[in-house]
BAPAMAR-207387 format. One record per residue (C-alpha): residue in one letter; y, z, x. Coordinates in steps of 0.25 Angstrom, whole numbers, plus 5000, padded with zeros to 4 digits. Example, Ala and Ser with C-alpha at 12.3 -4.5 7.8 and 13.67 -1.06 7.14 Angstrom:
a498250315049;s499650295055;
END
This chain:
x497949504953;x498749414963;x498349484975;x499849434981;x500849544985;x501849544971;x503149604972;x503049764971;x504249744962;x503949624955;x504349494946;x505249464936;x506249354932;x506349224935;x507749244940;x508249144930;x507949034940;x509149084948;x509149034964;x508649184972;x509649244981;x509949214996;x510249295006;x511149225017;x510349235031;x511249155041;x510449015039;x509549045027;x509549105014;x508649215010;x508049234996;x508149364991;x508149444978;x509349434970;x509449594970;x509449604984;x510549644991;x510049645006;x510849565016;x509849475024;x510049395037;x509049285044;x509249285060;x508449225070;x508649305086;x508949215098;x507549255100;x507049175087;x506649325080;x506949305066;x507549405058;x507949445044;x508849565044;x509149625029;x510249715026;x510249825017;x511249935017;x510750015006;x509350025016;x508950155020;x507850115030;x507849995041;x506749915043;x506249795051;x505049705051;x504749605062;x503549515061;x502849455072;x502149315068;x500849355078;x499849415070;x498249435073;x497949295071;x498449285084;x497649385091;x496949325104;x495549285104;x494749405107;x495849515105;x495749545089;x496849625085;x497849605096;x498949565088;x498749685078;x498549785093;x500049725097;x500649765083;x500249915086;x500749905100;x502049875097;x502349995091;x502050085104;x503350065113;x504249965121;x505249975134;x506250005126;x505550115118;x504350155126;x504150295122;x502950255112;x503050285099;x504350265097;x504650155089;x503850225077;x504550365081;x506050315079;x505450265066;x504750365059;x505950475064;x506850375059;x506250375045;x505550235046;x504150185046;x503550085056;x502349985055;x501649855057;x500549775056;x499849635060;x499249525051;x498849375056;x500049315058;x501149425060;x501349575064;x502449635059;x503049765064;x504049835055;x504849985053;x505650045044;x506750155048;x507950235042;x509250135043;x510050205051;x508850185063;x508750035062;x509350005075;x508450105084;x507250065076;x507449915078;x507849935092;x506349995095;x505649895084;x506349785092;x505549835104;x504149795099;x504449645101;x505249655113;x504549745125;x503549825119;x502549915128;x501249915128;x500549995137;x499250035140;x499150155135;x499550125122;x498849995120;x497450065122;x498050175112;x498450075101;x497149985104;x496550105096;x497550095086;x497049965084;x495750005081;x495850135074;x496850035063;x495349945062;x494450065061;x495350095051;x494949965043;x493549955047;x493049995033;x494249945025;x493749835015;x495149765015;x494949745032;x493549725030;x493649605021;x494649525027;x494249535040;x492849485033;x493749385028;x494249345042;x492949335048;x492349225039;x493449135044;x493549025056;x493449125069;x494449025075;x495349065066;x496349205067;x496049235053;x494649255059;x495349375067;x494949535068;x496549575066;x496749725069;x495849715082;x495049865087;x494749935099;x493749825101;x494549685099;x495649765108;x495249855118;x493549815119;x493449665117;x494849635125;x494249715139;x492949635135;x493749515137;x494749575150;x495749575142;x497049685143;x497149705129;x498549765132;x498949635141;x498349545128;x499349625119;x500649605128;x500049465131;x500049465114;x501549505114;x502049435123;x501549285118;x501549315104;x502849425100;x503849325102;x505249335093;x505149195087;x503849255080;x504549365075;x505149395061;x506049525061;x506549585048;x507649705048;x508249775038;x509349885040;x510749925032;x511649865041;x512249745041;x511549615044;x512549585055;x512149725062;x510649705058;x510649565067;x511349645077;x510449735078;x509149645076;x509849535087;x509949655096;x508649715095;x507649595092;x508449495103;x507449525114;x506149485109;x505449375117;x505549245109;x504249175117;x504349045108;x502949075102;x502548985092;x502249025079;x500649055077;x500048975069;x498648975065;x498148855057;x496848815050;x496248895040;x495249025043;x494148975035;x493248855040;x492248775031;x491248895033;x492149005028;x492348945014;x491348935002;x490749075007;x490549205000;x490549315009;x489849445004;x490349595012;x490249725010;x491449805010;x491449965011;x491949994998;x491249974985;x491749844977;x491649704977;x492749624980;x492649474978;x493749384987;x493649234985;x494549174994;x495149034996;x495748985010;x497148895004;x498448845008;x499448965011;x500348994998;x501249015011;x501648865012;x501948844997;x502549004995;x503548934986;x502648884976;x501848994978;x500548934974;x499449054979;x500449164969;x500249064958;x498749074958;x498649204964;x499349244950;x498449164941;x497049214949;x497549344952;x498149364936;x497349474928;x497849434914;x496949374903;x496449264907;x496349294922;x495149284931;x495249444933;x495349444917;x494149374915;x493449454928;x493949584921;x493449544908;x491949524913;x492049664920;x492149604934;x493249614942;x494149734944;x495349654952;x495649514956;x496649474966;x497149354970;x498149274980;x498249214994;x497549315005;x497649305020;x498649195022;x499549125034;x500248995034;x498948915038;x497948975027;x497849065017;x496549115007;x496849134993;x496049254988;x495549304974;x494849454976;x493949514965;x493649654964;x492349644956;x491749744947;x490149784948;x489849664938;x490849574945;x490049584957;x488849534949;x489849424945;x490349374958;x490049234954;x490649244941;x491849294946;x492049174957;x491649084947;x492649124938;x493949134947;x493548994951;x493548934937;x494949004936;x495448934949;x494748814942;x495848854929;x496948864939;x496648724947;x496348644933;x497648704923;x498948664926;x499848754934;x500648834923;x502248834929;x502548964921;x501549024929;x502349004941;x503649034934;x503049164929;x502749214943;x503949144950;x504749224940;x503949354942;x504049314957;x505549294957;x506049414949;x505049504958;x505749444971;x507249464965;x506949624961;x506149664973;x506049804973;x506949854987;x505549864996;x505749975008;x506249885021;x505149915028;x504249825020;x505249725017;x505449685032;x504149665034;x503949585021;x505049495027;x504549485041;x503449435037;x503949335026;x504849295040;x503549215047;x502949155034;x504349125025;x505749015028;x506949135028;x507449105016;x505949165008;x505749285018;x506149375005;x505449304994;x504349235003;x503149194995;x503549284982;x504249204973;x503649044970;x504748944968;x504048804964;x503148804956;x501948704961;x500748674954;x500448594966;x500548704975;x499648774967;x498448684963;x498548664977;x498048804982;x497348814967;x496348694974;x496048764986;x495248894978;x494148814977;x492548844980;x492548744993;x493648855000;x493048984994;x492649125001;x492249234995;x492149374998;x491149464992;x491349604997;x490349714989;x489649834994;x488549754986;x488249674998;x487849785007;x486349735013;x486549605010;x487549555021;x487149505036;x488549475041;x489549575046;x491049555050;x491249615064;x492649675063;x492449755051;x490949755050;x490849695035;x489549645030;x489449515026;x488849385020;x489349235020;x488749145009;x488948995006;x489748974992;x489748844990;x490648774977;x489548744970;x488948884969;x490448924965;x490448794955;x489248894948;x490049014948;x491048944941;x490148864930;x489449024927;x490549124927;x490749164914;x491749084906;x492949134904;x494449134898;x495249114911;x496449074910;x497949084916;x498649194912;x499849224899;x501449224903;x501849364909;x502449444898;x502949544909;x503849454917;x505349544915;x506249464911;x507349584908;x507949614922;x509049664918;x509549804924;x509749924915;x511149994917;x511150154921;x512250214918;x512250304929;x511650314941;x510350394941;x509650474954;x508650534947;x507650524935;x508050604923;x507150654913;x507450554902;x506350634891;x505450744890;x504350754880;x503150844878;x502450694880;x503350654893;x504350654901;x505150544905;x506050534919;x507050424920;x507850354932;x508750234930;x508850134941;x510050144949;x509650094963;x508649984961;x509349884950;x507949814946;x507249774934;x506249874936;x505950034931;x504850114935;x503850184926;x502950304930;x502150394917;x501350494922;x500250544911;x499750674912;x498750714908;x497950834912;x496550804911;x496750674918;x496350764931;x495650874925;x494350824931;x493750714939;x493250644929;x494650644921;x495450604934;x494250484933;x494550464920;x496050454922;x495850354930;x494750264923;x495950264913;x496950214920;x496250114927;x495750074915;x497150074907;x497649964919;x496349884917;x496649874904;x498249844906;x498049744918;x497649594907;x499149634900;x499949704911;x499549624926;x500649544921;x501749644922;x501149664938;x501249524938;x502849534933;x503249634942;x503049764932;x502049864940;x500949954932;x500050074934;x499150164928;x498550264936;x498050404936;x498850514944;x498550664945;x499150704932;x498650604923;x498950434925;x499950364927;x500850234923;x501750164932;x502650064930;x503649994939;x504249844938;x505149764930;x505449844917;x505749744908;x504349754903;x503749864907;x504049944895;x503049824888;x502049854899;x502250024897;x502049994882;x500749934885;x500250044895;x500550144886;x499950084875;x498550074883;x498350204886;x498650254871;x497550144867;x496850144879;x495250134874;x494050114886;x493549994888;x492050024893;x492049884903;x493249914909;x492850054911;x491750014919;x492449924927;x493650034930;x492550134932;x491750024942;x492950024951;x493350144951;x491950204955;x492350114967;x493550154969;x492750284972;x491650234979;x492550184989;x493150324989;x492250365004;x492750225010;x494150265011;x494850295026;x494750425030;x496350435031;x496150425016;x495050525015;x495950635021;x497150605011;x496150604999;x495450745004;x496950805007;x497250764992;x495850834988;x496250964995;x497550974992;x497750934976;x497151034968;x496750914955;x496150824964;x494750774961;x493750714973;x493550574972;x492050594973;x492150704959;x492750594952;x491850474956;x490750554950;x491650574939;x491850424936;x490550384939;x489750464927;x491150414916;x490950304907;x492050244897;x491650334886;x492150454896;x493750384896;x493850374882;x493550504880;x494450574892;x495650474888;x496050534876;x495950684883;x496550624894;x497850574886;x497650704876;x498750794885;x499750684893;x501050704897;x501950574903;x502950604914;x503650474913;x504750404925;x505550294920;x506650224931;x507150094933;x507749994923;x507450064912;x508450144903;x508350274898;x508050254885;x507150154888;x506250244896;x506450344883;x505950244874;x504550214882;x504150344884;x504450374870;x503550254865;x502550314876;x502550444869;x502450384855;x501450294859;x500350424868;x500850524861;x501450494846;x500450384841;x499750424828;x498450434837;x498750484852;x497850544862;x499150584870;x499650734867;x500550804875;x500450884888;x500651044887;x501451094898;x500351174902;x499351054905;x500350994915;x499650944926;x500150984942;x499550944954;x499551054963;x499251064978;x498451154987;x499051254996;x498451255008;x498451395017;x499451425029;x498951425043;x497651375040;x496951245042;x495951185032;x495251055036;x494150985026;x493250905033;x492450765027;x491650665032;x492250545028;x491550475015;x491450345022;x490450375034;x490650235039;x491850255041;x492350295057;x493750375054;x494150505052;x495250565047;x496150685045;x497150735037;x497950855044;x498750905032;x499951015033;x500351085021;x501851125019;x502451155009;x502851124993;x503951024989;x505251104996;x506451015000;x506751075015;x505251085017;x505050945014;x505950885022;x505350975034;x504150915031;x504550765030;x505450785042;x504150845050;x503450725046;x504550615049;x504450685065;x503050695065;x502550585058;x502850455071;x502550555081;x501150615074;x500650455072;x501050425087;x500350535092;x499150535084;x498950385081;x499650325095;x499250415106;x498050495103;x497450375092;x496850465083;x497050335072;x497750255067;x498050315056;x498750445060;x499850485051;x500750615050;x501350615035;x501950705025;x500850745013;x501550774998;x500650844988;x501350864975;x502350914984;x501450974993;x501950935007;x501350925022;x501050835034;x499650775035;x499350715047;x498150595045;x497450515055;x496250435053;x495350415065;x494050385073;x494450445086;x494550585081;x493750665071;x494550735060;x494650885067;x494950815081;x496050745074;x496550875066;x496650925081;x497550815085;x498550835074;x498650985076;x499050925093;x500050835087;x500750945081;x500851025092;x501250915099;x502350875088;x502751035088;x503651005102;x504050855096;x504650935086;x505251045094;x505850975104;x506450875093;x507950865096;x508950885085;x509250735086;x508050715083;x507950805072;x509150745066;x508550605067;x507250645059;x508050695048;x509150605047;x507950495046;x507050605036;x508550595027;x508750425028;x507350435022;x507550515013;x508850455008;x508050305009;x508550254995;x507250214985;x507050054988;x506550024971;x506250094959;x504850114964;x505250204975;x506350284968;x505450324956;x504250354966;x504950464970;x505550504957;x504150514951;x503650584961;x504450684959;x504250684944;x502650674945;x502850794957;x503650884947;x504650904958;x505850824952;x506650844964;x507250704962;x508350734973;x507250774983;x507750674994;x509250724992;x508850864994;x507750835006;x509050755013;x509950895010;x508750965017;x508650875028;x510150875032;x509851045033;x508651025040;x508451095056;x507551045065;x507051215067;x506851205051;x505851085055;x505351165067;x504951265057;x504451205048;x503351135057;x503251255064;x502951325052;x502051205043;x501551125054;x501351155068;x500051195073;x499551345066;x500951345058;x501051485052;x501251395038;x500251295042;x499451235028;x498351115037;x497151055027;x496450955036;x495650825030;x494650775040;x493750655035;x492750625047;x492450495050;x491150415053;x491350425070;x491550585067;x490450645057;x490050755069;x491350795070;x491250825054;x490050895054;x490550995066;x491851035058;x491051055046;x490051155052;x491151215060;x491751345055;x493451315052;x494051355066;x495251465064;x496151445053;x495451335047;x494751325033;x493651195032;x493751145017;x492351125013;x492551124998;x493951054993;x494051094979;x493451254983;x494651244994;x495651184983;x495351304972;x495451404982;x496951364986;x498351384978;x499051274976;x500651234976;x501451244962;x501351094957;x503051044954;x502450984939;x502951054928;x502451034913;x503250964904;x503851084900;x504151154916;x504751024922;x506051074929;x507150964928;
END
């Protein structure tokens, strides 16, 4: 697969060569799609700040991005980290604003969200807000770059931030690796850098060396944050005239310090750091092969596109394909391929293996055969209608973009701001215009065995490194691979059939719109059969080639047991393994597929182009009523999957928590360990006999929307039936109404406490974790919006608290939980400063302390939080994508209340402030008389003792310890689910 981002909405026509819009920006002309209706406007401050401000009056949230050209490659010798500390900093207070905290408070009570974050070469800050709040919000984000404060207090607070982000990371393979990576590079070089620095780099090493840390960082700013380094993005519902009012106002008294852009030449990788295969041990089970090549940036040659080119072809998985061939022999599970870590100046072209058991054995082989498909590349002629192929797909993905929220579209542009010329900072590097096989052979000639470095990463190696990485503590070995030895791997892999892939058959070529007759708010049910039940929305807000498909197969036994939830799964892994040598195409074209299992059966998405999806529904259908099991391929789906649980325990303890809180709560949930055992004793002759029982009782709840006509959508689901259900031999048989599946919750008790206690499964790892859950209430409208609008107060000032001041973590999150329409608050904070219990104790402190926020809240105030709590609720859907997801989730819940948001915002507009007084002090507060608390603690490494005292201990007062979860499980009611069988469902 071609490891490059593609377009979430994806491909389509070659626009009939016609010349892409502009946009008029004063002195340059912006691409744009044709269906974009957005105003956009270049301006450059007297300051040298350039800006983009975009305009879109049918917006519901604001947002703005600026990016800052200083990243971690410019951290100062000795102080790792500094450039990453400074991002965090930022964010605390300024002289304008110096109350701390709040920058992010006006946001979150203003409906928005607020984020950053630091690569090599820029740092980009960014926030989202309701529209109406642009101008305050801009006016404290403007602070950041202008006078920020930076005291003491708080840099020795953040510092641990810093370093609780790393201990965060230490035992993520993705960190591990590429700072692995990094180190085997020139030390002279940034690339070499540790970027997100710790307590050591910043607080230890920098007094080792007399340095103020917080003198370096205001030292930092004031030579490096300078307005002609700076790229600012904003995006509102007024004019552009009023928006560059408003930015000229806010953004003119940045310094412009005349800084120099940063450049940072040469290449990381000297002599000694090709032609080596490095062999680490990661913490999960796997192996991963990554053979990288150091090349010439696609960057300086983005219009021809070159590194997308061949990306495609050695990332394909069509017949013919290096991963067709690696699949065949029962070798690889995945392959990747594209440019990796790039700046203007260098750049590595990268080609990552997920191997099998055998593939391990096979490492040669597998080398040895991707460079004898390089070696077909380099020697066959350049195919043009390759590169018209994915210029087309390119061209028609860029021209019907899905609408992306604003927040992530700022920050998309920023950052295109510092790499791209104004009139590409829309379509930058993501359609190829010139084709040029120059271009290409070019980089094709530097993947050669003189440049090569290998990575080798296998828990297979553990004993047999000497060699560890001092930031992240892998273990590791350096070889010598010279091309002669990779010569012989070539001449003995096993010879096969590569070559370049067939024409795309999925490219859509129909982009014509549908007409509705009338507009449409919400899905009707189209079709009602004992087989299925079909729900249909037309598109009336999007006006794009694309429908959205969701089929949702029940089938009761599929979780009747472990081993049948296993099953299930094997199957549907199975069905895409199967799928993937006709249907990566249709990925490839822009037209989205899934087969997964879910907790009434599996389920089959589809969303992209329609003009051939039906083709490829047709085919997915016709799989699984001819589906028969291939014994190698079950081996292989079984191999990774018995690693996927494997790598179960080495999840972060935040995650832990969510998965326990599941375990507790939903009464059909099986543990992960009951279904590892499960998978490991099944074998191939075990699915062929559970698919037809599986398939015996099946009902579909089907969800057409989109470009797609009525009796369109009629027509498929009728030739779905005909083909499960009506075929002359057919496993499929109906559903009774009485083997309808529900998922139904647990009911925790009032005005007690139950706390289940773990170690956490991976004893190396450090953090702890809790999850303070608040149980409710069941789906009602006015409790609902009590509950969101409790969340939206608390959740900036519960983060600021427990993250900020008392630096619990750096996770610490207050957020809304939602189970089959089961609500609460959970709180959920990940640390190594506080054991589980002490954390617990801190949360029930906050409360108390939130208790008088919320009293002494003003009825401004209160007017404020729900007047933002409505502009979110009234936020229009952006795609199809986001408009069916809440339709089908209140099909799949059984609730159907399509006009939930129009009756929260009724509620709202009726809410009092003593109704949410009430309701916290009823729910919420500290020994509430309605009070429902189930507390997940997962003890850490750095806290063992503390576990072992709280599970000898007796349950203080009005506690309960859960010892055994599926005895605590039986012995609790549960909520009434919303499903109805095919027969019950209310319309």
């Amino acid at each position: 697969m071609d490891s490059r981002p593609r377009e979430t909405d994806a491909p389509g026509d070659p626009a009939n060569g016609a010349a892409p819009p502009l946009a008029a920006t004063g002195d340059v002309e912006i691409i744009r799609p044709r269906n974009d209706k957005r105003g956009y406007r270049r301006v450059v401050l007297p300051n040298s700040l350039e800006c983009l401000l975009i305009s879109d009056p049918d917006t519901d949230k604001a947002a703005a991005s600026m990016n800052v050209s200083v990243g971690y490659f410019c951290d100062p010798d000795g102080l790792d980290g500094l450039a990453h500390f400074l991002e965090h900093m930022l964010f605390y207070a300024s002289e304008k604003y110096p109350e701390e905290d709040s920058y992010s408070k006006y946001i979150a009570e203003h409906g928005g969200s607020t984020n950053a974050f630091t690569s090599s070469e820029h740092t980009n800050f960014y926030f989202d807000v309701n529209s109406d709040s642009l101008h305050d919000a801009l006016d404290r984000f403007a602070q950041f770059f202008i006078k920020p404060l930076m005291s003491p207090d708080a840099t020795l607070r953040e510092i641990k931030a810093v370093d609780s982000e790393n201990q965060k990371n230490l035992l993520s393979d993705p960190w591990r690796m590429s700072q692995l990576q990094k180190h085997l590079c020139a030390e002279n070089h940034p690339y070499h850098k540790f970027s997100t620095g710790n307590w050591y780099t910043l607080e230890v090493k920098a007094k080792e060396k007399g340095l103020d840390t917080r003198l370096e960082l205001i030292k930092f700013y004031d030579s490096h944050y300078s307005a002609n380094l700076m790229q600012l993005v904003v995006y509102g519902k007024e004019s552009l005239d009023i928006l560059q009012n408003l930015v000229e106002n806010k953004f003119c008294d940045i310094r412009d310090v005349g800084r120099k852009p940063f450049s940072f030449p040469g290449h990381p990788c000297t002599r000694e750091h090709l032609q080596i295969i490095v062999k680490a041990v990661p913490i999960k089970q796997g192996h991963t092969l990554r053979i990288l090549f150091p090349i010439t940036p696609n960057v300086r040659r983005y219009k021809e596109g070159p590194c997308r080119y061949i990306s495609h072809l050695i990332g394909h998985e069509g017949e013919g394909s290096l991963f067709y061939i690696l699949k065949k022999l029962g070798w690889a599970m995945s392959l990747k391929a594209g440019e990796g870590d790039w700046s203007h100046d260098f750049s590595f072209f990268s080609v990552t293996i997920q191997l099998t058991d055998v593939g391990q054995e096979h490492m040669e082989d597998t080398v040895g055969l991707l460079f004898r498909y390089i070696k077909l590349l380099q020697t066959s002629e350049t195919p043009k209608w390759i590169f018209d192929e994915l210029q087309a797909i390119r061209e028609t993905g860029f021209h019907y973009r899905d609408k992306s929220p604003p927040i992530n579209y700022v920050v998309n542009i920023s950052s295109n701001m510092q790499i791209f010329p104004p009139e590409d900072w829309l379509i930058a590097s993501s359609v190829p215009s010139k084709f040029s096989p120059d271009a290409i052979q070019n980089i094709l000639n530097e993947l050669t065995p003189e440049t090569v470095r290998i990575f080798w990463e296998s828990k297979n190696f553990e004993g047999q490194t000497s060699l560890t990485e001092p930031w992240y503590g892998t273990s590791y070995s350096v070889e010598a691979v010279p091309p002669s030895i990779i010569q012989k791997w070539v001449e003995k892999a096993p010879e096969e059939d590569l070559h370049l892939p067939k024409q795309n058959i999925f490219i859509p070529r129909d982009l014509s719109l549908k007409s509705v007759e009338e507009m449409v708010s919400f899905p009707a049910m189209l079709r009602k059969t004992p087989f299925s039940r079909l729900w249909y929305k037309p598109d009336t807000m999007f006006f794009t080639p694309k429908a959205y498909i969701k089929m949702d197969f029940h089938c009761p036994l599929s979780q009747s047991s472990p081993e049948s939830a296993v099953l299930t799964d094997v199957f549907t892994r199975l069905l895409m393994d199967y799928l993937n040598d006709y249907a990566y195409d249709a990925q490839v074209a822009g037209l989205y597929y899934a087969v997964k299992p879910n907790d009434t059966g599996f389920q089959v998405t589809m969303v992209g182009f329609n003009d051939k999806m039906g083709t490829l529904l047709e085919t997915v259908i016709g799989k699984i009523a001819e589906f028969k099991v291939k014994v190698d391929r079950f081996s292989v789906i079984k191999e990774a999957m018995t690693k996927k649980y494997e790598n179960f325990k080495f999840r972060q303890p935040y995650q832990q928590v969510l998965y326990y809180c599941s375990l507790i709560l939903e009464d059909q949930a099986w543990p992960w360990d009951e279904e590892f055992s499960a998978l490991s004793h099944l074998e191939a002759s075990d699915l062929e006999f559970f698919l037809p029982r599986l398939l015996s009782k099946t009902f579909i709840e089907c969800y057409f929307a989109g470009n797609i006509e009525p009796n369109e959508a009629k027509n498929i689901i009728h030739h779905v039936e005909d083909v499960l259900f009506n075929a002359p031999i057919s496993a499929c048989k109906p559903l009774s109404p009485s083997q309808h599946l529900a998922k139904r919750i647990v009911k925790l008790e009032k005005g007690l406490r139950y706390y289940y206690p773990a170690m956490c499964s991976n004893h190396q790892d450090e953090n702890s974790a809790l999850l303070h859950y608040i149980q409710t209430h069941q789906d009602n409208i006015k409790q609902n919006v009590l509950l969101q609008l409790l969340a939206l107060v608390g959740k900036q000032a519960a983060f600021h608290q427990l993250r900020s001041v008392e630096q619990l973590g750096y996770i610490a999150l207050l957020r809304q939980r939602n189970d089959s329409g089961v609500r609460g608050l959970q709180f959920i904070i990940q640390s190594t400063v506080k054991d589980p219990a002490n954390l617990d104790a801190r949360v029930e402190n906050f409360l108390k302390m939130f208790e008088g926020t919320l009293y002494q809240m003003s009825d401004a105030e209160f007017k404020s939080n729900v007047s933002a709590l409505i502009d979110m609720k009234l936020e229009k859907y952006k795609n199809i994508r986001e408009e069916s997801a809440f339709f089908w989730g209140e099909i799949s819940e059984g609730t159907l209340k399509f006009d939930r948001k129009q009756e929260e915002v009724a509620a709202l507009r009726e809410l009092k402030k003593e109704e949410l007084i009430d309701f916290f002090n009823d729910h919420v507060k500290v020994n509430a008389p309605q009070k429902k608390i189930l507390s997940i603690q997962v003890y850490g490494g750095l806290h063992s003792a503390e576990y072992e005292t709280i599970v000898q201990n007796a349950p203080p007062p009005q506690s309960c310890e859960i010892t055994d979860i599926y005895s605590f499980r039986r012995s609790r009611p549960l909520y009434g689910s919303f499903r109805g069988g095919v027969g019950q469902m209310k319309l």
